[in-house]
C-alpha positions as CSV (number, residue, x, y, z in Angstrom):
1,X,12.6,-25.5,16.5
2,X,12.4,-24.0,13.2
3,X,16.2,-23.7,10.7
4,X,17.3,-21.4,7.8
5,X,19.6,-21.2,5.0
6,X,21.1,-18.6,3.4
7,X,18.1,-16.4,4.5
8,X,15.4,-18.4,3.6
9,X,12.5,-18.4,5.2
10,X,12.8,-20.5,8.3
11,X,11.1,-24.6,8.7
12,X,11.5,-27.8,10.1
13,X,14.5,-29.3,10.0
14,X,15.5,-30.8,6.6
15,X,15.9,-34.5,6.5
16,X,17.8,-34.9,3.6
17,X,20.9,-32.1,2.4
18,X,23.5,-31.8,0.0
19,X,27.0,-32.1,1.3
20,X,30.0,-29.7,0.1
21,X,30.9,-32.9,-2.2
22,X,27.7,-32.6,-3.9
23,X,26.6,-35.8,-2.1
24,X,23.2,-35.9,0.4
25,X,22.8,-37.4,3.7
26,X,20.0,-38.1,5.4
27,X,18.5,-37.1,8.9
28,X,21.5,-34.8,9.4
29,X,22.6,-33.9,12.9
30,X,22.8,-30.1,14.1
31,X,26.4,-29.7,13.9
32,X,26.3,-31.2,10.5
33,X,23.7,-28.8,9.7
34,X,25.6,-26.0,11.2
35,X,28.8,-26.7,9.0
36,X,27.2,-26.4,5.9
37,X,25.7,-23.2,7.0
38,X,22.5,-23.9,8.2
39,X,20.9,-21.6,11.7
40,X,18.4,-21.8,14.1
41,X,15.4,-19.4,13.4
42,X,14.6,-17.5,16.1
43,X,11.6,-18.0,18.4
44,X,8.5,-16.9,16.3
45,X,7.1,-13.9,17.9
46,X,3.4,-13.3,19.4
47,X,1.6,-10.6,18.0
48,X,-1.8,-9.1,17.5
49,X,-4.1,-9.1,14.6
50,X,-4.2,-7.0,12.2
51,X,-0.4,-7.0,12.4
52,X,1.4,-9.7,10.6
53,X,4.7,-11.1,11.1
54,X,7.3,-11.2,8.3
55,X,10.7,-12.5,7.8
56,X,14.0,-10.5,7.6
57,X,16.5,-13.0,6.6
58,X,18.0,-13.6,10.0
59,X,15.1,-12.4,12.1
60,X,11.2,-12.1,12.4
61,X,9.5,-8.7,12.4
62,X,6.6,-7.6,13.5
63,X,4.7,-5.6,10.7
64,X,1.3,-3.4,10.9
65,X,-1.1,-2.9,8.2
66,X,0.3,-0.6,5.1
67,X,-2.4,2.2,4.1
68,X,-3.4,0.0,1.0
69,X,-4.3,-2.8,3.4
70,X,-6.2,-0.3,5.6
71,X,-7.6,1.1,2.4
72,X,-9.0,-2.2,1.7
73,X,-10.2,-3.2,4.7
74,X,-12.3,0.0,5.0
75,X,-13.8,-0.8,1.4
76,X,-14.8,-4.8,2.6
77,X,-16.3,-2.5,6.4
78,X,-18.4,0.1,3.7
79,X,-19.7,-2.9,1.8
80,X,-20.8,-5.0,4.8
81,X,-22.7,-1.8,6.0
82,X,-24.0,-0.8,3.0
83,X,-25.2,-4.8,2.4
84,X,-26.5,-4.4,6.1
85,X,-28.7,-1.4,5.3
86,X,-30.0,-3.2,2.3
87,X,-31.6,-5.4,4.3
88,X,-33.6,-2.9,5.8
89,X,-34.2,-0.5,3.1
90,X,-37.8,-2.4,2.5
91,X,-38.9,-1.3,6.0
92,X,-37.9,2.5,4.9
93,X,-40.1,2.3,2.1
94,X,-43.1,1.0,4.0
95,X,-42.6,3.6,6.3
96,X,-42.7,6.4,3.3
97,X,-45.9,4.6,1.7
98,X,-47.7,5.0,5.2
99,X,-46.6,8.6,5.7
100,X,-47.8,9.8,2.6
101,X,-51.3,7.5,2.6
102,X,-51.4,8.5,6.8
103,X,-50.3,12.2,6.3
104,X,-47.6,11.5,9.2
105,X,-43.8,11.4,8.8
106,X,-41.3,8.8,8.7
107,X,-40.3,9.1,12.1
108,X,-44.1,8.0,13.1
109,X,-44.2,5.0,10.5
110,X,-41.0,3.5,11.2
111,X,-39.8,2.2,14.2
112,X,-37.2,3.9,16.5
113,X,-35.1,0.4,16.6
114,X,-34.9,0.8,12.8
115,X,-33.5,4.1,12.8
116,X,-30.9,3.8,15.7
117,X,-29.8,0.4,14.0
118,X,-29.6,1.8,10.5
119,X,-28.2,5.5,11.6
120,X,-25.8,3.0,13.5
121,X,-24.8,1.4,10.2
122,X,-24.2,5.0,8.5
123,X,-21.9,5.3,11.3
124,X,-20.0,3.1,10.6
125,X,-19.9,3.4,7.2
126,X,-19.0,7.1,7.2
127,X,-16.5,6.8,10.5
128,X,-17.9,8.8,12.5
129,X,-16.2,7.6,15.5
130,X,-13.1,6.9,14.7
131,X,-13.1,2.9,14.7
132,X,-10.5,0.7,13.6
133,X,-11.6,-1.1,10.5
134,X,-10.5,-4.0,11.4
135,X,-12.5,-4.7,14.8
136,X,-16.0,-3.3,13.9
137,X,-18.2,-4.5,16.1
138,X,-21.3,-4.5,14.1
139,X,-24.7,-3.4,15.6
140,X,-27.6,-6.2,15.6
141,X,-31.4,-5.7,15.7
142,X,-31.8,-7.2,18.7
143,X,-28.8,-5.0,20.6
144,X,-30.6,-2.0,19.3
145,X,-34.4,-3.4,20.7
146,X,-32.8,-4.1,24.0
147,X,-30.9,-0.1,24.4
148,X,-27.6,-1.6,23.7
C-alpha cells in the first residue's frame, strides 16, 4: 500500500512525521496519518510499454508516447538499421568488384539472402510498412537464409 501528501508523489508509508505541534512521532498509525492529511494512493495501474504511467496528484494516469518521444525513438530504429547495413556494406562492394572484373551484375555476385536481408533493413529504416518504432522486430541473417 503506497500514501501521499499534499499531492506528492505516492510511497511507502513514512515512519517518522511531524505532528501539527511541530513535534515527530515515529511508526505512525493510519488514522494518525489520516489526521494530518495523509491518503492512500490508489492501486498502481498495469499498462503496456511504450506507455508510461504518471501521477496526477490524487490519481495515476496512464500516458502514451508524445510525438517527441516517438520522434526519438524512430531516430535510435534509423540508426540501428543503418549500423545493421554497415555491417554488410563490405559484401556489396565485393559483389561490385566481381561484376565489373566478371562482366555480370550485382544481382549475380551477391547473394539473394544479402539482398532480402539488407532491402529488409531499408524497410525498416524508410517505414515502409507502417511499424511501430517501438516493437521492431529486427530481421537476422539466418531468418532470411531459412525464407523467414
Amino acid at each position: 500500500m503506497l500514501y501521499y501528501y499534499n499531492n506528492n508523489i505516492p510511497n511507502i508509508k513514512p515512519t517518522r512525521v511531524r505532528l501539527e505541534n511541530g513535534l515527530t512521532i515515529t511508526y505512525p498509525d493510519d488514522e494518525t496519518l489520516f489526521a494530518l492529511g495523509w491518503k492512500i494512493a490508489p492501486p498502481y495501474p498495469e499498462y503496456n510499454y511504450p506507455d508510461k504511467v504518471e501521477w496526477s496528484g490524487s490519481d495515476w494516469i496512464i500516458v502514451s508516447p508524445s510525438q517527441a518521444e516517438i520522434d526519438a525513438r524512430w531516430e535510435v530504429v534509423k540508426s540501428i538499421a543503418q549500423k545493421k547495413l554497415s555491417e554488410t556494406d563490405y559484401k556489396v562492394l565485393k559483389a561490385i568488384e566481381a561484376s565489373i572484373t566478371n562482366g555480370t551484375t550485382i544481382e549475380q555476385e551477391l547473394s539473394p539472402v544479402y539482398i532480402k536481408y539488407r532491402q529488409d533493413l531499408r524497410d525498416i529504416y524508410n517505414n515502409v510498412n507502417n511499424i511501430d518504432p517501438f516493437f521492431v522486430v529486427w530481421p537476422t541473417l539466418e531468418e532470411v537464409s531459412n525464407g523467414n
